[in-house]
Backbone as JSON, one array per atom type, in Angstrom:
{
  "sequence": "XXXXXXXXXXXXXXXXXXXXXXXXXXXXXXXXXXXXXXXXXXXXXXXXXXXXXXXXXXXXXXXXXXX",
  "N": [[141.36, 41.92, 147.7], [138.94, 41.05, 149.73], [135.29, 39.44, 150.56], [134.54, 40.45, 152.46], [135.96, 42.14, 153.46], [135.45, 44.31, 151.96], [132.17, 44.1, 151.98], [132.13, 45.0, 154.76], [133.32, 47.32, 154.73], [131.43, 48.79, 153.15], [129.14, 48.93, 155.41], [130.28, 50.08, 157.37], [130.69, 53.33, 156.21], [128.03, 52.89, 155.54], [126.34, 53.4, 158.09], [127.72, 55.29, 159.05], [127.18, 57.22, 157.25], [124.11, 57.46, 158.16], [124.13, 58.19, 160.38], [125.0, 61.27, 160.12], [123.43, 62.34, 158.47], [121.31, 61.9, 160.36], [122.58, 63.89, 162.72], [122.66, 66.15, 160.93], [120.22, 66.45, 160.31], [119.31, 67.41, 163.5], [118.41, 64.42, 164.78], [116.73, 61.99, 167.11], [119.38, 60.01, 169.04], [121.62, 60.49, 167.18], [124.13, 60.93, 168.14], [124.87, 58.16, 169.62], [124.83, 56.88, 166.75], [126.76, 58.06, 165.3], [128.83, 57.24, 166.98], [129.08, 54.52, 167.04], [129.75, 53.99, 164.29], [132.36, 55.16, 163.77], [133.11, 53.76, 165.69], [133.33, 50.68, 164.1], [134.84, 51.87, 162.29], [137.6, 52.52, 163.1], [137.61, 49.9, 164.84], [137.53, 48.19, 162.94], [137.69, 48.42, 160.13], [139.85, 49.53, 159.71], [141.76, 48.36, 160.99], [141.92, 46.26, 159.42], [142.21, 46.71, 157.31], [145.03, 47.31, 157.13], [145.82, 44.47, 157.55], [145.24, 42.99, 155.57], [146.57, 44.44, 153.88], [149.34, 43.69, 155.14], [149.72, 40.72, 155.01], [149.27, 40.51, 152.03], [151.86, 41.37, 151.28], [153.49, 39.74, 152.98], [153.09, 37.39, 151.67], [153.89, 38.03, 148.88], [156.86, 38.53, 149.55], [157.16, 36.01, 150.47], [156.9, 34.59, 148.36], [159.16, 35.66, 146.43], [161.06, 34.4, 147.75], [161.0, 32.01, 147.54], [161.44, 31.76, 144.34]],
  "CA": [[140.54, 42.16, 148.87], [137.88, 39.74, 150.48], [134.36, 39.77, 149.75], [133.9, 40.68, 154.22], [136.28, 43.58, 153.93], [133.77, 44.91, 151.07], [130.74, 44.7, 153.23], [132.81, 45.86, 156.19], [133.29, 49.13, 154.52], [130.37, 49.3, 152.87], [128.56, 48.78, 156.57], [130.5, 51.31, 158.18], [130.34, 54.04, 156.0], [126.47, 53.49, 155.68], [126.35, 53.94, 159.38], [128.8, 56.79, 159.61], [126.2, 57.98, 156.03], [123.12, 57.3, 158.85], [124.6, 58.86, 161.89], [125.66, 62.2, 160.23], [122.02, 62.45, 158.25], [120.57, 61.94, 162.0], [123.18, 64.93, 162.8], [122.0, 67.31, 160.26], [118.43, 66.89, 161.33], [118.96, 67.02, 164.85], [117.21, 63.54, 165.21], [117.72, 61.41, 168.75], [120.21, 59.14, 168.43], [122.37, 60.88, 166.4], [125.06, 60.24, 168.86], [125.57, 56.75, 169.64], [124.66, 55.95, 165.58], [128.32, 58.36, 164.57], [130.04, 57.08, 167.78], [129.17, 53.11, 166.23], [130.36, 54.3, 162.87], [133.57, 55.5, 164.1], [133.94, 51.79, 166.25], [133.16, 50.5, 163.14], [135.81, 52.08, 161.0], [138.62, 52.1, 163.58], [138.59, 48.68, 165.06], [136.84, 47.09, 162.06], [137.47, 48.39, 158.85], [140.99, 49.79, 159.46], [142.61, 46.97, 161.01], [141.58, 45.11, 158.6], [143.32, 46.28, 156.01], [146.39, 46.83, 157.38], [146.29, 43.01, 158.19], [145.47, 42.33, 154.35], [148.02, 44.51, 153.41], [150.34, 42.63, 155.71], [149.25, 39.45, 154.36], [149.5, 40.45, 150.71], [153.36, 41.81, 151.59], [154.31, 38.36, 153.33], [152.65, 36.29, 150.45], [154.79, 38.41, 148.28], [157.99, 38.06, 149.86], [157.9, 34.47, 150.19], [156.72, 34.15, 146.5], [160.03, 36.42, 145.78], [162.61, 33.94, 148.06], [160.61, 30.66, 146.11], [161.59, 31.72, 142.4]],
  "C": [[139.41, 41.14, 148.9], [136.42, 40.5, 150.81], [133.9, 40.81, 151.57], [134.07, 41.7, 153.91], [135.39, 44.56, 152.92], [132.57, 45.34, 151.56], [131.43, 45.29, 154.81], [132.7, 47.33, 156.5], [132.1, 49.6, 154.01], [129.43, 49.73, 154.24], [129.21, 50.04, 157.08], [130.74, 52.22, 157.94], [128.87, 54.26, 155.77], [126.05, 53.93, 157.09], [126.73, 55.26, 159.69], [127.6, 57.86, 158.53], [124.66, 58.51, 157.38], [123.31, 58.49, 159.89], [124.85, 60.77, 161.68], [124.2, 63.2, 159.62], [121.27, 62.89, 159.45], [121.39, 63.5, 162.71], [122.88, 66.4, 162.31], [120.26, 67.27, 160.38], [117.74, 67.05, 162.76], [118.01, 66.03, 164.97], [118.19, 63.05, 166.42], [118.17, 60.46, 168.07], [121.46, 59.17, 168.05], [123.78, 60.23, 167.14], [126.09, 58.89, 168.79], [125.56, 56.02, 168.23], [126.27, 56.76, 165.45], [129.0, 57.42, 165.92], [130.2, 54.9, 167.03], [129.82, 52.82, 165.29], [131.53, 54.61, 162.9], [134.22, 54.32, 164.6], [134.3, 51.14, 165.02], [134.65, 50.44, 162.13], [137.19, 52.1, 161.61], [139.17, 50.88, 164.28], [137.9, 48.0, 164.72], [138.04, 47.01, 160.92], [138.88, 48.74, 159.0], [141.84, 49.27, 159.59], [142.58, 45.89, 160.17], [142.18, 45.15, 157.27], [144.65, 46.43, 155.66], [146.72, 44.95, 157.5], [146.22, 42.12, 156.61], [146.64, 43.24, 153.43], [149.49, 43.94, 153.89], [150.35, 41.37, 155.27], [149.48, 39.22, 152.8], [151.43, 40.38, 150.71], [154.29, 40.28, 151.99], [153.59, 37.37, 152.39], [154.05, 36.64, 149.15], [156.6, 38.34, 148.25], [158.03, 36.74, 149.99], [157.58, 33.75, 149.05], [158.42, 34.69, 145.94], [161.63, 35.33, 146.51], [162.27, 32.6, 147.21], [161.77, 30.33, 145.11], [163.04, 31.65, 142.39]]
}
């Protein structure tokens, strides 16, 4: 894994950590900080590692027709 997708996830579970904090204290906000955290983790952090698990998979197979 790649040093981005690291801070990727780290970033958008501290958000989603922020947003849910702001939730349990009824503070304003609360809202649009989980609905960010949710962008965040579905068309950040999750595509992202389907696309390095796709990437590892076709590295792998054409290491395996190589040898």
């Amino acid at each position: 894994m790649t040093k981005s997708f690291y801070v990727l996830g780290f970033l958008t579970f501290f958000v989603l950590g922020i947003g849910i904090m702001f939730e349990f204290l009824s503070w304003p906000y609360r809202g649009i900080i989980v609905f960010i955290g949710l962008l965040l983790l579905n068309f950040g952090l999750i595509p992202a590692y389907f696309y390095q698990k796709y990437r590892q998979a076709k590295l792998k197979v054409k290491a395996n027709t190589n040898a």
